[in-house]
N, C-alpha and C positions, 0 to 999 in steps of 0.2 A: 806406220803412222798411228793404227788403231792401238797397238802396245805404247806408244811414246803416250797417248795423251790418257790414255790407262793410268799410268805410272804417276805423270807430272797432277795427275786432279785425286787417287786414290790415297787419301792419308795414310792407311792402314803400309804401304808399300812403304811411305818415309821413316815413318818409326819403328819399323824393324830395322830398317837399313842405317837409323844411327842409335842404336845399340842401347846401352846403359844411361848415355843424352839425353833419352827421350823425354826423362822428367825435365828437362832444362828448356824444354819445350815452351812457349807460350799456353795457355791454359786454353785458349782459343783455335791452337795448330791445326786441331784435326778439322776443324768445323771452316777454318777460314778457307781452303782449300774450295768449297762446296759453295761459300758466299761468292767468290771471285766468277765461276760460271750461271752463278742463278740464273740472271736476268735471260741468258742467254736460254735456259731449261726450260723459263718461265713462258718465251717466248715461241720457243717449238711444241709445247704443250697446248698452250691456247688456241695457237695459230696452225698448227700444221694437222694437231691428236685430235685437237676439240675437247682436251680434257684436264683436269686443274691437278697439276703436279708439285703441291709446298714441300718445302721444306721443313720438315717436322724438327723441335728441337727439345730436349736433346736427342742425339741421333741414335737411337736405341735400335734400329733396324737398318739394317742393308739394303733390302727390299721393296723400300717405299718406292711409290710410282716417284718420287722426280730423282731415284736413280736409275728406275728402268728408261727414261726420256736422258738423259746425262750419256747412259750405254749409243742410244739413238745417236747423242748429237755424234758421238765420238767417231760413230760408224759413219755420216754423215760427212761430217771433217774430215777422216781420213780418205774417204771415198775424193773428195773434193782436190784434196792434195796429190793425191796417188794422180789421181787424171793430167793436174797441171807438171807434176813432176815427171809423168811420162811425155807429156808432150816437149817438155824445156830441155829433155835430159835424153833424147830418143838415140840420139849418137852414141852414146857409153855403152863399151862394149859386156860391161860385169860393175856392181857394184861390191865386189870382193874384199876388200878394207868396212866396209861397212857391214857388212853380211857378219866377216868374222867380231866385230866387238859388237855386236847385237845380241847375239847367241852368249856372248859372254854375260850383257847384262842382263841379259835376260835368265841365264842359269842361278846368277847370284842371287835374284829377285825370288825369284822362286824358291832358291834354298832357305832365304831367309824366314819366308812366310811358312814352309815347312818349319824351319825351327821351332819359330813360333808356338806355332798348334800342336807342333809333338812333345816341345820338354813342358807345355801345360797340362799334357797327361801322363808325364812320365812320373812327374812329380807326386802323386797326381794332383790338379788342380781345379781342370775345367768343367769337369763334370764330377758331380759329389753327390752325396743325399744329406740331405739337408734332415733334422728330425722332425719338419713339420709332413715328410713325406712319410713319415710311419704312420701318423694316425690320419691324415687327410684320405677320404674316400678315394678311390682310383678313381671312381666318374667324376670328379673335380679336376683329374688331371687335366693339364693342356698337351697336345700332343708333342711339344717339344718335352715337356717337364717328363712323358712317361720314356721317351729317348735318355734324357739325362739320367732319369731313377734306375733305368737296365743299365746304361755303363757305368756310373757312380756305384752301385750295389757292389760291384765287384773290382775293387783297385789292382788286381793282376792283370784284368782285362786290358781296364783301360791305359796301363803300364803298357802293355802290347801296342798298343793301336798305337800310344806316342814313339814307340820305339819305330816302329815302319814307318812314322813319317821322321824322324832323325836322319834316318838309314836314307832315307829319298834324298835328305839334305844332304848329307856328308857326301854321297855318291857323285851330287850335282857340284859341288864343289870342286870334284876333280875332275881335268879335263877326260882322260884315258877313261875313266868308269861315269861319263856324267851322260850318257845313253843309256845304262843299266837305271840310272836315277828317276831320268825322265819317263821311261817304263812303268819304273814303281809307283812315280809320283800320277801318274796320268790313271793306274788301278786305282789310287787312294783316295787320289782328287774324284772319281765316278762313284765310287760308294759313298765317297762326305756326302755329292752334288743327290744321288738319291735317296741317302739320308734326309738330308736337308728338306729337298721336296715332298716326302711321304709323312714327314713326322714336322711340317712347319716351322724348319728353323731359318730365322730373318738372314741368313750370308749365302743365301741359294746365288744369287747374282756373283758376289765373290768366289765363289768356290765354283762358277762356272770359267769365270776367269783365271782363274789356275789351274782347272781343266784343258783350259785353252793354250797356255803358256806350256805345258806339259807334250801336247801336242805340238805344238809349235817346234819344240826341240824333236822330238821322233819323224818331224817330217821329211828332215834329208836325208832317212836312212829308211823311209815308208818300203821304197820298194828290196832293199837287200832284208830288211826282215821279213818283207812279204815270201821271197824265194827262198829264204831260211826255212818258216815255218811253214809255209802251203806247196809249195811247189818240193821239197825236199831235196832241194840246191844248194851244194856248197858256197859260202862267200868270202871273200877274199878280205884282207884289211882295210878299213875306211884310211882313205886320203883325207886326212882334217887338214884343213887350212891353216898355217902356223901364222899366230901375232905376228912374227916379229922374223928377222931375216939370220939375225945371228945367231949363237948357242947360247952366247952372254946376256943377250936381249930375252931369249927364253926360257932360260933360268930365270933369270929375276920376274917375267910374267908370270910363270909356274907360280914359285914361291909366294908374289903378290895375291895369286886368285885362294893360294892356302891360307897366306894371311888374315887373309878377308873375310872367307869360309868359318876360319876360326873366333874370328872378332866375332862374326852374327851368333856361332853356337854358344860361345864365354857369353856372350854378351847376356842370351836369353837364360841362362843356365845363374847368371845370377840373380838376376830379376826373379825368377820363380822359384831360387832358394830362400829371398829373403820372404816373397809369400806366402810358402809352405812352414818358416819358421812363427809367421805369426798365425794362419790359417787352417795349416795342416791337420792332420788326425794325432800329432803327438805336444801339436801345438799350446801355446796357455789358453787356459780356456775363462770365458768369464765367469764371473761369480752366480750360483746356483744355475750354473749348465744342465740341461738335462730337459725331461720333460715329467709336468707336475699335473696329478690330477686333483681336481677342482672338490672338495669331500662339501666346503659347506662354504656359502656365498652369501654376504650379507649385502644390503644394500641400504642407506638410508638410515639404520637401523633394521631393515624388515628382511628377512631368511626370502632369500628366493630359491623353492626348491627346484631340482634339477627336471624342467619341462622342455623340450624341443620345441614349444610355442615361443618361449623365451629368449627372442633375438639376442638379447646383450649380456646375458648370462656368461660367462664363462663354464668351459667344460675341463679345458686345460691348458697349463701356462708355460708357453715353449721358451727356455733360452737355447740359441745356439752359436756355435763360432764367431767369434768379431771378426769382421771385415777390418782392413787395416786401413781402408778408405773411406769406412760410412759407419756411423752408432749403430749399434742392435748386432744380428738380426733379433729383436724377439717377436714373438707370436702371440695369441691366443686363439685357442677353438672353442667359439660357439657351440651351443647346443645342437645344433640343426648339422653342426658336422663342419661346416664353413670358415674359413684361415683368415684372420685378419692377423697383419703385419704390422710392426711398430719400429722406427725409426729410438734405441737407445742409449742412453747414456745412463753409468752405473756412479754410483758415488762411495765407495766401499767403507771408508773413513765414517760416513752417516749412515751407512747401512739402510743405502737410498737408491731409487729409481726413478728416474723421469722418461717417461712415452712419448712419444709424437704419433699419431696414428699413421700413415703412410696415404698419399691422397685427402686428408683433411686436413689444411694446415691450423683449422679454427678449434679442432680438439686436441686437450693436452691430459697427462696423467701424471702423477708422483704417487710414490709408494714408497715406504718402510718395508724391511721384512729381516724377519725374525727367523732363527731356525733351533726349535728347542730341539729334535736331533737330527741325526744326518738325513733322515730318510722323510720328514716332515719340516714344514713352511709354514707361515704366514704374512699376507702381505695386508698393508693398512694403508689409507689414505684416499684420492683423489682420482677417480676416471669421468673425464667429461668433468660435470655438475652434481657426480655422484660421490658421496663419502662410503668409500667400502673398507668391508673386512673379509678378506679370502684366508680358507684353510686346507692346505694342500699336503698329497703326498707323492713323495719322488717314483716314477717309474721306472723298474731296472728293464736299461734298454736291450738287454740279450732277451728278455721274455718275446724279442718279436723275434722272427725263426727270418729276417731276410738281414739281421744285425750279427746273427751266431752263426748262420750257416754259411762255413767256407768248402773249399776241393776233398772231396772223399775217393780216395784209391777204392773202399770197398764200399758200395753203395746199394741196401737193399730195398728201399724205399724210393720212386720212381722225385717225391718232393716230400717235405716235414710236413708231419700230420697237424691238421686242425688244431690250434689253439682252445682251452674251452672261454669259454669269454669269464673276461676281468671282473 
């Protein structure tokens, strides 16, 4: 029961489960799911925690208190159900028809969400570095972003890690090897889950739940691997409960659970080609991609030279990969070292730029900009209530040693020496 109401209130379960649909979704789908139990959350928080559990929107985090209370009610309900269904149902000698398509949905669910999270790195997608992570201080990191920065740094890595969660999938998919899956998947799901906790990433709640569901499969087989690997006791073949009573009826489940298997993996394997083709590292990139340092800044008319007292200075101006969802990203870093981000739109035709700051919807920006050669800028026009004139020049991004340096067979240097400064 605690898995059924898992499933029917987690979005994130529906929209892997129907595939390449997903955009056909309502724009609302994930969120309505969470409004339909509020009241309910709202009311074992107040009432029961003594403690104020909203619902924050939009839903940027997994880990807000009204989904740790949401976990609550679930364990709560199903506790509630389980009692009345023991007491109404005490006569049933086995619930064996139900046992076997549980395991079933339950294998699929969890392949799926595996798919998910592995072809987002296999590709790779989910974790990147972004260029504002070159020049931003490491003590500005947040401790997810220095997670991110060590597997983005290296796209073999993270090639790796989504293959081992693939390999979890595709194993769960099949009946005969989907114990080998749920092994793998319940190592992978334990490293995300203290990932997640040591380095603050917001899907700790989720990713214990597939920790959970991981187990869940390993448990009717707890004690023959137990004798397997401690006891060093041979074991004999698992008796699996068969769907269906005929050959004909088990063929076509076999084939149906591969079908299905397949749909989830096609499915996410499209989705995160057509991502990789606008987002990718081979992808178009916008215009004056790169990152520009700031030589001379005007303001008003009046030269503001380069002071770390001077908050709103520019030090330098970051473009990087468009999101194929949202204008920008661009950047700028202050003097004092500090990222502010801008919501973009490029106008290539006018050899134009319009800002949105991110977080201030009351300041806007346009810009001009010129490029008399490749390696030099200028931009003109409007930030805030400021008329500026910026002159810049392009940084080549291999002079940082964590953008050049890949696998060395012969290595005599423990890391790349010191940079001397720019």
């Amino acid at each position: 029961m605690y898995v059924v109401l898992f499933f029917l209130s987690e979005s994130r379960i529906m929209y892997a489960l129907v595939g390449v649909f997903g955009s056909e979704l309502p724009v609302d789908a994930q969120t309505r799911q969470y409004h339909t139990v509020r009241p309910i959350v709202t009311w074992v928080a107040e009432h029961l925690l003594h403690v104020e559990a909203p619902l924050i929107e939009p839903v940027l985090s997994g880990d807000q208190a009204f989904f740790w209370v949401l976990a609550l009610c679930w364990f709560l309900a199903a506790l509630l159900v389980t009692v009345v269904w023991t007491a109404l149902d005490r006569q049933r000698p086995h619930h064996e028809t139900l046992f076997k398509w549980f395991f079933v949905v339950v294998r699929m669910c969890l392949a799926a969400q595996l798919f998910t999270f592995g072809f987002a790195k296999v590709f790779p997608l989910q974790m990147s570095l972004p260029l504002t992570r070159l020049v931003e201080p490491f003590g500005d990191f947040g401790m997810q972003n220095v997670l991110w920065t060590q597997v983005g740094s290296s796209q073999p890595y993270e090639i790796l890690l989504g293959c081992a969660e693939v390999t979890a999938g595709l194993l769960l998919v099949v009946p005969r090897t989907a114990l080998l899956g749920a092994l793998l998947a319940a190592i992978e799901m334990t490293q995300v889950l203290v990932l997640n906790f040591t380095y603050q990433v917001p899907v700790k709640l989720f990713t214990f739940h597939l920790l959970l569901l991981s187990l869940i499969l390993v448990a009717p087989h707890a004690m023959r691997l137990a004798a397997f690997f401690v006891s060093d006791q041979g074991v004999g073949p698992v008796a699996r409960p068969q769907l269906f009573r005929t050959r004909r009826a088990l063929r076509l489940a076999l084939a149906g659970q591969l079908l299905f298997g397949g749909w989830l993996a096609a499915s996410q394997v499209h989705e995160d080609w057509k991502r990789w083709d606008v987002v990718g590292t081979s992808g178009p990139k916008p215009p004056l991609y790169g990152i520009w340092n700031v030589v001379k800044f005007t303001s008003d008319g009046q030269d503001r030279p380069p002071l770390t007292t001077d908050v709103e200075r520019w030090n330098r101006f970051i473009v990087d990969t468009m999101h194929p969802y949202q204008p920008g990203p661009v950047s700028s870093q202050r003097m004092d070292g500090s990222i502010v981000d801008y919501a973009a739109t490029f106008a290539p035709a006018k050899r134009a730029i319009m800002l949105a700051r991110v977080g201030d919807p009351a300041w806007s920006g346009r810009l001009t900009f010129a490029r008399p050669t490749g390696d030099k800028l200028t931009l003109d026009g409007v930030l805030g209530k400021e008329k500026v004139h910026i002159e810049l020049e392009k940084v080549d991004i291999d002079s940082f040693p964590i953008s050049r340096d890949g696998t060395r067979w012969v290595q005599d240097m423990p890391y790349a020496p010191r940079l001397q400064p720019r």
